[in-house]
C-alpha positions as CSV (number, residue, x, y, z in Angstrom):
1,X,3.6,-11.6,-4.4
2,X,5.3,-12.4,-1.2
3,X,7.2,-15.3,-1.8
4,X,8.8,-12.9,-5.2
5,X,9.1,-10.2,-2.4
6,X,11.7,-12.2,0.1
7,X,13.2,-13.4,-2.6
8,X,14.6,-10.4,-4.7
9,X,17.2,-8.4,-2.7
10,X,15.1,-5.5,-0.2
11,X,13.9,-5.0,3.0
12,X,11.6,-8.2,2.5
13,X,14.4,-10.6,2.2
14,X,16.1,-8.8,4.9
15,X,13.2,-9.5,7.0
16,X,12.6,-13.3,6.2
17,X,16.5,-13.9,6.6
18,X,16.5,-12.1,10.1
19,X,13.2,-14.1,11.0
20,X,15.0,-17.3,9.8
21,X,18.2,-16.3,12.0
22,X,16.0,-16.1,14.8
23,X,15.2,-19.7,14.7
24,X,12.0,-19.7,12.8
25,X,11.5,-22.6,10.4
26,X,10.7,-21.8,7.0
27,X,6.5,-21.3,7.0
28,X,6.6,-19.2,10.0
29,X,9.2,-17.1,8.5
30,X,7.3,-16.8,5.5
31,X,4.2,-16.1,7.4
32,X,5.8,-12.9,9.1
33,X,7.2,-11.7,6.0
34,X,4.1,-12.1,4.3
35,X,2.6,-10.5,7.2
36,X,5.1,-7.3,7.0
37,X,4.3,-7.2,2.9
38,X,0.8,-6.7,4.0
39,X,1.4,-3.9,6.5
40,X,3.2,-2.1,3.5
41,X,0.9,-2.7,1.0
42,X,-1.6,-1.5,3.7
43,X,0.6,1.8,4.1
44,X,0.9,2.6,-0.1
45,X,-3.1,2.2,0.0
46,X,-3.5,4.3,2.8
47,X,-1.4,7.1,2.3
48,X,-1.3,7.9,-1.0
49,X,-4.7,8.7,-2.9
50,X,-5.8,6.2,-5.7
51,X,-7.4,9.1,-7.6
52,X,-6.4,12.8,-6.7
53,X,-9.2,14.9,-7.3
54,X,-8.5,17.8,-9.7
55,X,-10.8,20.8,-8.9
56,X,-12.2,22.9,-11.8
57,X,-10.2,25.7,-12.3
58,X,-12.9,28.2,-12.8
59,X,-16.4,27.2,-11.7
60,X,-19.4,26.3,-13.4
61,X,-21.8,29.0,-14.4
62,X,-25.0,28.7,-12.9
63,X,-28.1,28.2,-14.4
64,X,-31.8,30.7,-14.0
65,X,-33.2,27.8,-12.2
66,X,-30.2,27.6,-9.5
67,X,-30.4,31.5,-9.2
68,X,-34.1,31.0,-8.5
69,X,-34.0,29.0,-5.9
């Protein structure tokens, strides 16, 4: 997934090219981006819920036992 990242036009490639103009040679500059790609696959995981959970929109009736007890 990274090398595809840095090279299609976004803030990936921007970051690899900037690395690169900084004087890194090609692996280290792949290395950070792949790096960065991790810290924003890190951040979709984190801040958005995989599965939102839907309450029930009117609760369950209880049963003779639950009232029992």
């Amino acid at each position: 997934m990274a090398p595809r990242a840095w090279r299609q036009d976004g803030d990936l490639r921007d970051h690899r090219l900037r690395r690169r103009s900084e004087g890194l040679t090609h692996r280290p500059a792949v290395a950070a981006t792949a790096i960065q790609f991790c810290h924003v696959v890190w951040r979709i995981l984190t801040d958005r819920p995989l599965h939102a959970h839907t309450p029930r929109s009117t609760p369950r009736p209880r049963t003779d036992h639950e009232l029992s007890t």
